[in-house]
Biotite code that builds the C-alpha atoms (Angstrom):
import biotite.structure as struc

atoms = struc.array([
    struc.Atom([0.000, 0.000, 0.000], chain_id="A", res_id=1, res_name="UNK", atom_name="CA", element="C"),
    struc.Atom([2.856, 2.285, 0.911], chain_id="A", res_id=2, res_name="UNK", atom_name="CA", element="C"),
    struc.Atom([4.909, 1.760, -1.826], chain_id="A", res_id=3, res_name="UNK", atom_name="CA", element="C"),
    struc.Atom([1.878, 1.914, -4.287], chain_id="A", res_id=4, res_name="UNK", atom_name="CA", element="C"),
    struc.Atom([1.283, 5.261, -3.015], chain_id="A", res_id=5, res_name="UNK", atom_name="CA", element="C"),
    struc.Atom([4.652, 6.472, -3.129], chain_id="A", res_id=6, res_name="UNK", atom_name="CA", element="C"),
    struc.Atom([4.902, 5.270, -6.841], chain_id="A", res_id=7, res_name="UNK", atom_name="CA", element="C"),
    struc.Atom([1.624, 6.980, -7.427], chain_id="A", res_id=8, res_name="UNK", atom_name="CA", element="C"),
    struc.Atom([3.362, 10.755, -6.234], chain_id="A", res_id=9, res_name="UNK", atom_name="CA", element="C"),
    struc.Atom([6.338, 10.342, -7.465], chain_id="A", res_id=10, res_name="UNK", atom_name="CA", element="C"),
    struc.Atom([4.644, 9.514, -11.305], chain_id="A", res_id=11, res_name="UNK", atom_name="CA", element="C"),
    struc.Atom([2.777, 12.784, -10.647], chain_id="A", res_id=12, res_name="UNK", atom_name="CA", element="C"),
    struc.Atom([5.720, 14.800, -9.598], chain_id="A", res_id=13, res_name="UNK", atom_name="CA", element="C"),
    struc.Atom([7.726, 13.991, -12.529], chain_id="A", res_id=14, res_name="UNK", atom_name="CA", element="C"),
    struc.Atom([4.569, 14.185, -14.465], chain_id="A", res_id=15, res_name="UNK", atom_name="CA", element="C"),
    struc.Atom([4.581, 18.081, -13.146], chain_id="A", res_id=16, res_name="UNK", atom_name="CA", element="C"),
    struc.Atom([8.220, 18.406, -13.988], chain_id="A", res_id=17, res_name="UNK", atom_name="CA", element="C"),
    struc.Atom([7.653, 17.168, -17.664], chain_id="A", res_id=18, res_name="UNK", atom_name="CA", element="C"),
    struc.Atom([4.483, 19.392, -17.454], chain_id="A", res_id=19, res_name="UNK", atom_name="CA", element="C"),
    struc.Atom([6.466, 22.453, -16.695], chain_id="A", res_id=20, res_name="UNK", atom_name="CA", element="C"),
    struc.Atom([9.448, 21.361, -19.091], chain_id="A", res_id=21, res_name="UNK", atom_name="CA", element="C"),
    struc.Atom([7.230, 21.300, -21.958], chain_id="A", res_id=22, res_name="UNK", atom_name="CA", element="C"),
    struc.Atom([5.452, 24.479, -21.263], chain_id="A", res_id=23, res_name="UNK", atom_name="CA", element="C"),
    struc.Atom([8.467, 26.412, -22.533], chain_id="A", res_id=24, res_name="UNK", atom_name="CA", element="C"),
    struc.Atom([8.216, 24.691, -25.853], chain_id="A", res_id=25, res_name="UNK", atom_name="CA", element="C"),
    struc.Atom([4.751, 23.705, -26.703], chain_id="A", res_id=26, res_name="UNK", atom_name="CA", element="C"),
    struc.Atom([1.967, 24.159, -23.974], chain_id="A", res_id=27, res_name="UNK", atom_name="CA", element="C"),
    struc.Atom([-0.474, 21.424, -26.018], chain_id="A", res_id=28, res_name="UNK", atom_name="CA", element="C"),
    struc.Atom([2.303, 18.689, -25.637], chain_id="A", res_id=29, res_name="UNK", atom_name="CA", element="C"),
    struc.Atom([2.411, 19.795, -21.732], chain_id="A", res_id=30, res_name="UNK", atom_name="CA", element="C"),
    struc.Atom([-1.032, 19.945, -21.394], chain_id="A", res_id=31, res_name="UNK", atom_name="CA", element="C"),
    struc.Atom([-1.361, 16.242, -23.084], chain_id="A", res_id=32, res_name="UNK", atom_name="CA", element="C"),
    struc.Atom([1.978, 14.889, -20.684], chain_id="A", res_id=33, res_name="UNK", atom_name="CA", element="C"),
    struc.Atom([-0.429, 16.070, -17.369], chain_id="A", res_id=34, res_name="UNK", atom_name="CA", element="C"),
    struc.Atom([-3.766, 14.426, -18.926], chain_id="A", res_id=35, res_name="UNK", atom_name="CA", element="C"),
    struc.Atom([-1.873, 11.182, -19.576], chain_id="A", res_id=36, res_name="UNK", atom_name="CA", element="C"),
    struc.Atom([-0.455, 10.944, -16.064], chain_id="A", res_id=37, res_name="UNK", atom_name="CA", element="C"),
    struc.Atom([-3.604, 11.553, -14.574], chain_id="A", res_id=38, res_name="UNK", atom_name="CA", element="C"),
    struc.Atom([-5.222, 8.872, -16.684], chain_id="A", res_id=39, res_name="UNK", atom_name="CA", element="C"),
    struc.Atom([-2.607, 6.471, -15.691], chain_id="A", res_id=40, res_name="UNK", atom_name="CA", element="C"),
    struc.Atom([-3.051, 7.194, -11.948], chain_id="A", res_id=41, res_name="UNK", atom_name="CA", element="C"),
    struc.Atom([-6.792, 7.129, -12.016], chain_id="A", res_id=42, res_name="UNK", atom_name="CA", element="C"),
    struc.Atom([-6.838, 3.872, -14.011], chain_id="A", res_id=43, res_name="UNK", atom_name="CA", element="C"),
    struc.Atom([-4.146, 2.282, -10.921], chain_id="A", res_id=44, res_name="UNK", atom_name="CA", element="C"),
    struc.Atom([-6.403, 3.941, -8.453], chain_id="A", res_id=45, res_name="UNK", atom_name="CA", element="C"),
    struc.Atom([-9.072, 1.815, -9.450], chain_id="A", res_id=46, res_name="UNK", atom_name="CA", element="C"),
    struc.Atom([-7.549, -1.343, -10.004], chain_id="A", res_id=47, res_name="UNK", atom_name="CA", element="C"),
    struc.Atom([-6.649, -0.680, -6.382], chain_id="A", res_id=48, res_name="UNK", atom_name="CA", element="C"),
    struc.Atom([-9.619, 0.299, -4.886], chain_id="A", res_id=49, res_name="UNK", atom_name="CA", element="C"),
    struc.Atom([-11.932, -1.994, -6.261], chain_id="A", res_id=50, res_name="UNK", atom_name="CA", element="C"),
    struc.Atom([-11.869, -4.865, -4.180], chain_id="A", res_id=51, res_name="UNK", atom_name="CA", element="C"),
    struc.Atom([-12.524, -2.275, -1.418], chain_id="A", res_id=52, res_name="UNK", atom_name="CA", element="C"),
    struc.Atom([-15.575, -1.390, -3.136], chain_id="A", res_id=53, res_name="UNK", atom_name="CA", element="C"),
    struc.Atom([-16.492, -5.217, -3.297], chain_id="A", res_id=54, res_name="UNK", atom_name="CA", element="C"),
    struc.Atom([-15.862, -5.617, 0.686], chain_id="A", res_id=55, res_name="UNK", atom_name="CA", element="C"),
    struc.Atom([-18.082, -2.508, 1.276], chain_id="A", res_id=56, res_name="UNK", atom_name="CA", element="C"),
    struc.Atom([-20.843, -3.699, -1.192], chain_id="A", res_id=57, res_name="UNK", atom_name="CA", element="C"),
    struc.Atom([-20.949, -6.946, 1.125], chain_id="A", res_id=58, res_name="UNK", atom_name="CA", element="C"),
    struc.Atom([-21.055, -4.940, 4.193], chain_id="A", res_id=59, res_name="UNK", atom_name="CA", element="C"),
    struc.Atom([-23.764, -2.815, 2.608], chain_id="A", res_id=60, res_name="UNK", atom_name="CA", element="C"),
    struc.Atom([-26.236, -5.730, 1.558], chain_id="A", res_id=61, res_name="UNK", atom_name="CA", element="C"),
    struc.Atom([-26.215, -7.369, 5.126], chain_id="A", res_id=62, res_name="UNK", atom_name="CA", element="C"),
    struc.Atom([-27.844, -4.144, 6.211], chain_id="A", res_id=63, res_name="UNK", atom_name="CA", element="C"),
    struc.Atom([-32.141, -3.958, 5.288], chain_id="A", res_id=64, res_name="UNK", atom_name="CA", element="C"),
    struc.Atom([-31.122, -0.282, 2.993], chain_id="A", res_id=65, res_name="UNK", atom_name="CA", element="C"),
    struc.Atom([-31.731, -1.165, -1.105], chain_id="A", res_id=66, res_name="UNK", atom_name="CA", element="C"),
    struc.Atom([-28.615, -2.031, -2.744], chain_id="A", res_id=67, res_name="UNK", atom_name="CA", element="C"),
    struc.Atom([-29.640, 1.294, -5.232], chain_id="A", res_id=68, res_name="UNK", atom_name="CA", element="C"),
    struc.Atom([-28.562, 3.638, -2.245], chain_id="A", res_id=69, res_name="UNK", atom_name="CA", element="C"),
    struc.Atom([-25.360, 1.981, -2.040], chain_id="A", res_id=70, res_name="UNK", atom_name="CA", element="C"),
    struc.Atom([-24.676, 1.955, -6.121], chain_id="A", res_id=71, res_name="UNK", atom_name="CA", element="C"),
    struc.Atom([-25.674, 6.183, -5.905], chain_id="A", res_id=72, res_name="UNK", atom_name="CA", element="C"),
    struc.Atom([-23.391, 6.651, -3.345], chain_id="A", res_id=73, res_name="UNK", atom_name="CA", element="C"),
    struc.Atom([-20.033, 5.345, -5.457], chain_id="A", res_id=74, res_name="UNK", atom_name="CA", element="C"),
    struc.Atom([-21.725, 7.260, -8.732], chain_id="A", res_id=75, res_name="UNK", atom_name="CA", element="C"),
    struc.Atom([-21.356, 10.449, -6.577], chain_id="A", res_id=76, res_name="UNK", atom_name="CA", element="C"),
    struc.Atom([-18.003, 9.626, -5.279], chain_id="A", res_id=77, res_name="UNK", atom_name="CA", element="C"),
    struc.Atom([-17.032, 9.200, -9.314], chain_id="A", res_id=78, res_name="UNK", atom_name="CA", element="C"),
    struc.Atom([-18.578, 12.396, -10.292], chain_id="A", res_id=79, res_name="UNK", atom_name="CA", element="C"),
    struc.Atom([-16.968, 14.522, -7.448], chain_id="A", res_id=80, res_name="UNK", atom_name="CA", element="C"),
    struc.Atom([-13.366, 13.096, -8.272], chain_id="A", res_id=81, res_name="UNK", atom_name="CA", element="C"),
    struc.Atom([-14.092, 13.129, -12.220], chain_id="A", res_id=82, res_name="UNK", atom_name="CA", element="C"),
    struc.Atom([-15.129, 16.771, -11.917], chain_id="A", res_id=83, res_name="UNK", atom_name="CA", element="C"),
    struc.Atom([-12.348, 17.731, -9.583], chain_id="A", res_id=84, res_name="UNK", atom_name="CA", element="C"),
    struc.Atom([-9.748, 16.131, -12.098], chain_id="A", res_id=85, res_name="UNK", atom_name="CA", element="C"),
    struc.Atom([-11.515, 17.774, -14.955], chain_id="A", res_id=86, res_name="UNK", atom_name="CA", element="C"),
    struc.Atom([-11.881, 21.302, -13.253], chain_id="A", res_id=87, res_name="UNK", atom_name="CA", element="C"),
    struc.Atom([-8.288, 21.216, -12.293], chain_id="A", res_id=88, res_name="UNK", atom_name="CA", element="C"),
    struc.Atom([-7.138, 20.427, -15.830], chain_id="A", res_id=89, res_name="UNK", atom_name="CA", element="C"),
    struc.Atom([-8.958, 22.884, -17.325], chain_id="A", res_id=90, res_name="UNK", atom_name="CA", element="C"),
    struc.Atom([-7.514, 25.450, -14.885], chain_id="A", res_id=91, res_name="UNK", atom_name="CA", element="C"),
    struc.Atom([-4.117, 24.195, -15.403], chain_id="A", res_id=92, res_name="UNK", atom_name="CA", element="C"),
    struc.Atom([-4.580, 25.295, -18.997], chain_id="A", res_id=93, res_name="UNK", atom_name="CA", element="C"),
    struc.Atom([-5.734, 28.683, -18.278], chain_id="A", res_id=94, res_name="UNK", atom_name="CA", element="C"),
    struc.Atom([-9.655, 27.789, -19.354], chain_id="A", res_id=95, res_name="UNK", atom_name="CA", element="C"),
    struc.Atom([-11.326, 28.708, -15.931], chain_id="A", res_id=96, res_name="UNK", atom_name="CA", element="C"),
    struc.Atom([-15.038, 29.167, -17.674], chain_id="A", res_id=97, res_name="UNK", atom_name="CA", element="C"),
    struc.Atom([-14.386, 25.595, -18.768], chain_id="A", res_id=98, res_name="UNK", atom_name="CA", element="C"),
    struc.Atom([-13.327, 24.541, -15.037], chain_id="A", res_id=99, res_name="UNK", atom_name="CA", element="C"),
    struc.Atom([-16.306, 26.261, -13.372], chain_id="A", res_id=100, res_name="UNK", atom_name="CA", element="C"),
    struc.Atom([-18.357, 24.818, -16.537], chain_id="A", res_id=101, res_name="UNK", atom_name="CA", element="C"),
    struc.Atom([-17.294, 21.675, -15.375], chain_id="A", res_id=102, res_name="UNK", atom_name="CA", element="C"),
    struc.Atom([-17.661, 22.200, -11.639], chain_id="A", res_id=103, res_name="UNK", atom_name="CA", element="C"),
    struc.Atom([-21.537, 23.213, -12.476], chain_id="A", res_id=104, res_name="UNK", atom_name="CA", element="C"),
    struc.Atom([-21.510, 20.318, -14.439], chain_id="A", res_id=105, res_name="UNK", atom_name="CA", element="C"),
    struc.Atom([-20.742, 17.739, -11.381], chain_id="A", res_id=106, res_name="UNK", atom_name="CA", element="C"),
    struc.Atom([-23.159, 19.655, -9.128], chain_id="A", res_id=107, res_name="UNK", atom_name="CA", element="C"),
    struc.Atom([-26.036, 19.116, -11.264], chain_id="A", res_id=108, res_name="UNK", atom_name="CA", element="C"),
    struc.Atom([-25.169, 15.562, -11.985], chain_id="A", res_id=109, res_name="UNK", atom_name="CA", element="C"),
    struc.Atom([-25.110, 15.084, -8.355], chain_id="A", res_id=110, res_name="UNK", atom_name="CA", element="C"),
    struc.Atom([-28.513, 16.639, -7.652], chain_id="A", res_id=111, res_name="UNK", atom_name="CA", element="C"),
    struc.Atom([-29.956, 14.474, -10.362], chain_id="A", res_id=112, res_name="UNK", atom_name="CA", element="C"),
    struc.Atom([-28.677, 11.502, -8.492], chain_id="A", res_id=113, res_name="UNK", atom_name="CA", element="C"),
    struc.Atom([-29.993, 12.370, -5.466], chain_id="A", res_id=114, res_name="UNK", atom_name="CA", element="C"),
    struc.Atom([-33.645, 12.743, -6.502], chain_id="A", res_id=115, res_name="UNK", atom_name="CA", element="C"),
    struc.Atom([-34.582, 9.308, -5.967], chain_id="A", res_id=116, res_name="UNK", atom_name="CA", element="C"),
    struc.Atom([-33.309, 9.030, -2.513], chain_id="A", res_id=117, res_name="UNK", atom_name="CA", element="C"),
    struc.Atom([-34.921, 12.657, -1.664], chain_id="A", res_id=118, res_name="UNK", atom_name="CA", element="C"),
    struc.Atom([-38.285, 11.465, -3.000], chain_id="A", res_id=119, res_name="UNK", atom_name="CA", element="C"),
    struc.Atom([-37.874, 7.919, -0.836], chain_id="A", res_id=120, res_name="UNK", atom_name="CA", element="C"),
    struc.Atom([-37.008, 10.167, 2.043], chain_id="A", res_id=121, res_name="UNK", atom_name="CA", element="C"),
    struc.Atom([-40.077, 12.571, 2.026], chain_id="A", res_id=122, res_name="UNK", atom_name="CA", element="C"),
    struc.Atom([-42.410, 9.646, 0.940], chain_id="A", res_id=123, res_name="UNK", atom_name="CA", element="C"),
    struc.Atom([-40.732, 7.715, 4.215], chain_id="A", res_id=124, res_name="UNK", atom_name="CA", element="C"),
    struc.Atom([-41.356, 11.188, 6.330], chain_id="A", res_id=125, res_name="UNK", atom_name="CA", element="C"),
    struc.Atom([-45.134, 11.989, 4.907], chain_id="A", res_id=126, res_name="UNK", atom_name="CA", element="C"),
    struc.Atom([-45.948, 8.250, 5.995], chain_id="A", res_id=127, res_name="UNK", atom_name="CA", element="C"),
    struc.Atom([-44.627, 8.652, 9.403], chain_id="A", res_id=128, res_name="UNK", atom_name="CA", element="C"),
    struc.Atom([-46.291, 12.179, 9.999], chain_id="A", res_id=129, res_name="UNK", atom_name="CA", element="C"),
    struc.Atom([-49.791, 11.247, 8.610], chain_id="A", res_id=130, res_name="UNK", atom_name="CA", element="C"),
])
C-alpha cells in the first residue's frame, strides 16, 4: 500500500516536472503529458480500490437499505473526483469558464442523483407524519 502510493506521487511529480518542461516549448504537448499521467493514476487507483468497493458492497447488503442507495453513493463519489480532475485540468490550462463549466456540471449531476433518494425520504417522512 505504501509503496503503491509512493509510486503513485512520485509519477505525478515527474509528471509536473515534464508538465512544466514542456510548457516552454509547446503548452499542447504539456497539457497532453499532465492528462496522460492523470489517466494512468486514475486507471491504478481503481484497479486498487476496487476490491474495497467489493468488501463494502458486502457490508452494505447485510444491512435492510436497497442495494440502489449503495450503487448512488459510489456514482457520486465518481462524479466529485471526475469533476475535480476535470476542473483542475482545465484550470491548469488557463480555461477557468471551462473549469467552473465543469464544476456546475458535477453539481447538477449530483442533484440528479440524489432525486430518488430525496423522493424515498419525504415519501418515508409523509408516511410517518400522517
Amino acid at each position: 500500500m505504501m509503496g503503491d502510493t509512493v509510486s503513485a506521487a512520485a509519477l505525478c511529480v515527474i509528471g509536473a516536472v515534464t508538465a512544466v518542461l514542456l510548457k516552454q516549448y509547446c503548452r499542447e504537448h504539456a497539457l497532453m503529458s499532465s492528462i496522460a499521467i492523470c489517466v494512468m493514476v486514475i486507471l491504478a487507483a481503481l484497479a486498487f480500490v476496487s476490491p474495497a468497493i467489493e468488501k463494502m458492497e458486502a457490508l452494505f447488503g447485510r444491512t435492510s437499505l436497497d442495494k440502489t442507495y449503495f450503487k448512488a453513493l459510489i456514482k457520486a463519489v465518481g462524479i466529485c473526483y471526475m469533476t475535480g480532475i476535470a476542473s483542475d485540468i482545465c484550470r491548469d490550462s488557463g480555461e477557468h469558464a471551462l473549469a467552473s463549466a465543469a464544476e456546475i456540471w458535477g453539481r447538477i449531476a449530483l442533484l440528479l442523483l440524489a432525486l430518488p433518494m430525496i423522493d424515498s425520504l419525504l415519501s418515508l417522512i409523509t408516511g410517518v407524519l400522517e
